[in-house]
C-alpha positions as CSV (number, residue, x, y, z in Angstrom):
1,X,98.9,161.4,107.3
2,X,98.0,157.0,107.6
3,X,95.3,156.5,105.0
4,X,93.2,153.8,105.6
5,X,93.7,150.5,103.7
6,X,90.3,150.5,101.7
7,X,88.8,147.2,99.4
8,X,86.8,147.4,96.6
9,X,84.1,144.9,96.9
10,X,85.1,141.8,94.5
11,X,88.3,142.1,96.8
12,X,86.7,141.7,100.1
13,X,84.6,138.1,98.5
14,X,88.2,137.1,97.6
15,X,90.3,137.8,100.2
16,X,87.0,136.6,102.5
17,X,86.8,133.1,100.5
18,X,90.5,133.2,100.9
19,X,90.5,133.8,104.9
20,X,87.2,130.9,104.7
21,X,89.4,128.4,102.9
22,X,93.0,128.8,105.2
23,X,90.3,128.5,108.6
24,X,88.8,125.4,106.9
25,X,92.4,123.8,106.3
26,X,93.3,124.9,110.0
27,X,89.9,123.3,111.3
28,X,90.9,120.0,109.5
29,X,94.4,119.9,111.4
30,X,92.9,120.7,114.8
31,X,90.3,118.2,114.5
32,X,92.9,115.4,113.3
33,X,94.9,116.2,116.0
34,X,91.4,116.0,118.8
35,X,92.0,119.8,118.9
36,X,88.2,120.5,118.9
37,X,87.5,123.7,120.7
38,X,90.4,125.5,118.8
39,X,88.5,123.9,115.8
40,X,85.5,125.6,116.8
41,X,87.3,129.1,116.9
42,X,89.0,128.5,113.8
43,X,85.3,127.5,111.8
44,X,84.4,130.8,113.8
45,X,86.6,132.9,112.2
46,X,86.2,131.3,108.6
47,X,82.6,132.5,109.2
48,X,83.2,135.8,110.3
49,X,85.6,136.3,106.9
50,X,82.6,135.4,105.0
51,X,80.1,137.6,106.5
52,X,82.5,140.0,106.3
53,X,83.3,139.4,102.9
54,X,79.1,139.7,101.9
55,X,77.8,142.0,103.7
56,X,80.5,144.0,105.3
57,X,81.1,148.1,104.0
58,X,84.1,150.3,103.5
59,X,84.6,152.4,106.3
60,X,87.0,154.9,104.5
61,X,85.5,157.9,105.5
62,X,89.1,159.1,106.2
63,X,90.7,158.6,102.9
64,X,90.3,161.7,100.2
65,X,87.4,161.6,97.3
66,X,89.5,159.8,94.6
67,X,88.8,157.2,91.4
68,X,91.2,154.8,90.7
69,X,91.7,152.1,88.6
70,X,89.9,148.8,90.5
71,X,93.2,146.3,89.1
72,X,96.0,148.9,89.8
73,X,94.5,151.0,92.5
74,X,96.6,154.1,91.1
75,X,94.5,157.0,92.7
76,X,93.6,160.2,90.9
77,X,91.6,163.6,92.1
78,X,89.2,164.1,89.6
79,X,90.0,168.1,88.6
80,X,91.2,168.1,85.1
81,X,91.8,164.6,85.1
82,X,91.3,163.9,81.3
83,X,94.0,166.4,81.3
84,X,96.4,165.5,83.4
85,X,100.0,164.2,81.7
86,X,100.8,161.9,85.1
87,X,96.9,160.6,84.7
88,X,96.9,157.0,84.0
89,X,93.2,156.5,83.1
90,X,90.7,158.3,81.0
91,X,86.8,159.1,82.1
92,X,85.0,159.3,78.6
93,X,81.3,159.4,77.9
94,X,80.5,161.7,80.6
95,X,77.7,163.5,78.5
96,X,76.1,160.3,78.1
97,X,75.8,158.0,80.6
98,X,74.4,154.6,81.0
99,X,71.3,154.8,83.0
100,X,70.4,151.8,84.9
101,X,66.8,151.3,84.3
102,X,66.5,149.7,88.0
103,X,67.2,152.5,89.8
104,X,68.0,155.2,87.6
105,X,72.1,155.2,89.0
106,X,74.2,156.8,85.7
107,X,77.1,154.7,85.0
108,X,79.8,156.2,83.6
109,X,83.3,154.6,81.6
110,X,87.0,154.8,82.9
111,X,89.8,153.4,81.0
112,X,93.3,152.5,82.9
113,X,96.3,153.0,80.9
114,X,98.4,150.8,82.7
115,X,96.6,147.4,82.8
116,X,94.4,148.1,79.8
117,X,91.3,147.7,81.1
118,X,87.4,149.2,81.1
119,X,85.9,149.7,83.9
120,X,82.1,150.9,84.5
121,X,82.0,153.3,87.6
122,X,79.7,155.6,89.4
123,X,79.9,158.4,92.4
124,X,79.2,157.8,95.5
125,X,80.4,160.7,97.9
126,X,78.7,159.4,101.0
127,X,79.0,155.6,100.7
128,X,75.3,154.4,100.7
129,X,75.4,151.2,98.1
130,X,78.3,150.1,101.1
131,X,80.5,149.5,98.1
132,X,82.0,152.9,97.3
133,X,85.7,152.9,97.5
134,X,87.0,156.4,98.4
135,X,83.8,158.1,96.9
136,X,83.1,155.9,93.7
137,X,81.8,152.6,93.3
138,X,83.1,150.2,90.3
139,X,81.8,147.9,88.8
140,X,82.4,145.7,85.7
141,X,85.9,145.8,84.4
142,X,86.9,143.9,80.9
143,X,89.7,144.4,78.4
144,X,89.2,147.6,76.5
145,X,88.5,146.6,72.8
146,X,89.4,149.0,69.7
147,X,86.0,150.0,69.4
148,X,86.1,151.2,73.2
149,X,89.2,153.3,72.2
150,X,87.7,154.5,69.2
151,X,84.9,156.0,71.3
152,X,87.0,157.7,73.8
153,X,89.5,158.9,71.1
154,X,86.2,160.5,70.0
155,X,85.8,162.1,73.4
156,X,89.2,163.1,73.8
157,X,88.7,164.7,70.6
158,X,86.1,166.6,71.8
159,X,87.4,167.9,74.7
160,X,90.8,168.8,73.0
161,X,93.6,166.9,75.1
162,X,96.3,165.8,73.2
163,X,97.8,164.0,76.0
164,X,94.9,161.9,76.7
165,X,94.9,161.3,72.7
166,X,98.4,160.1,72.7
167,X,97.8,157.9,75.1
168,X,95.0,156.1,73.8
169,X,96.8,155.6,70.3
170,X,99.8,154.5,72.0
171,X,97.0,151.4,73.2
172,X,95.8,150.8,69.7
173,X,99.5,150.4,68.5
């Protein structure tokens, strides 16, 4: 089965600023050369990739319920992730949220194996921020510091997987 090519919102400003910037160049050529109404279409669709970029939504309503890392898009089913020796990030914290005090949304910590990096995620099933990439929506991702892998050694601790402990020591190294 064709999934859907789905973006996670800090892609869609990029690639839209990128789309806005490649129109603008191609606006500049048509004009030079008196090209003015395909100038007009071209400023048109430099537009559009903006709007879309703002205020457009991920329409991925056919794709499965998945996280994934935002930087390497490697997509995982949540069941016994944490426990999973293919799994290449690690959910920790889960008893303890971060509450946003705006609206009350719990935010909950993912790190990615692969590219080494934090990222701050919560569920959303149905897609209502407009944001959500295949069920969850992400959003600030840093560099994971020791005392992030500290605390979700501490997790992994808790929740006895070895595997996920091996592979957070193999980051400190």
């Amino acid at each position: 089965m064709f999934e859907t090519k789905v973006y996670t919102s800090y892609q869609r400003k990029l690639y839209g600023w990128g789309w806005f910037a490649i129109a603008f160049v191609i606006c500049l050529v048509l004009t030079s050369y008196g090209w003015n109404k395909l100038a007009i279409v071209a400023s048109i669709f430099g537009a559009m990739s903006l709007y879309a970029a703002y205020f457009g939504t991920n329409d991925d309503s056919q794709n499965p319920c998945q996280i994934m890392c935002p930087k390497c898009q490697d997509m995982h089913g949540m069941f016994d992730l944490n426990k999973d020796k293919k799994a290449t990030i690690f959910i920790y914290k889960q008893g303890k949220p971060r509450i946003r005090k705006s609206d009350g949304l719990e935010i909950y910590l993912m790190i990615c194996f692969k590219c080494k990096n934090l990222t701050e995620w919560t569920s959303d099933p149905h897609n209502y921020s407009g944001n959500a990439t295949c069920g969850f929506e992400y959003f600030k991702t840093k560099k994971v510091t020791k005392k992030d892998i500290n605390e979700a050694l501490d997790d992994a601790k808790k929740i006895r997987s070895d595997i996920a402990t091996k592979k957070l020591n193999k980051i400190l190294e």
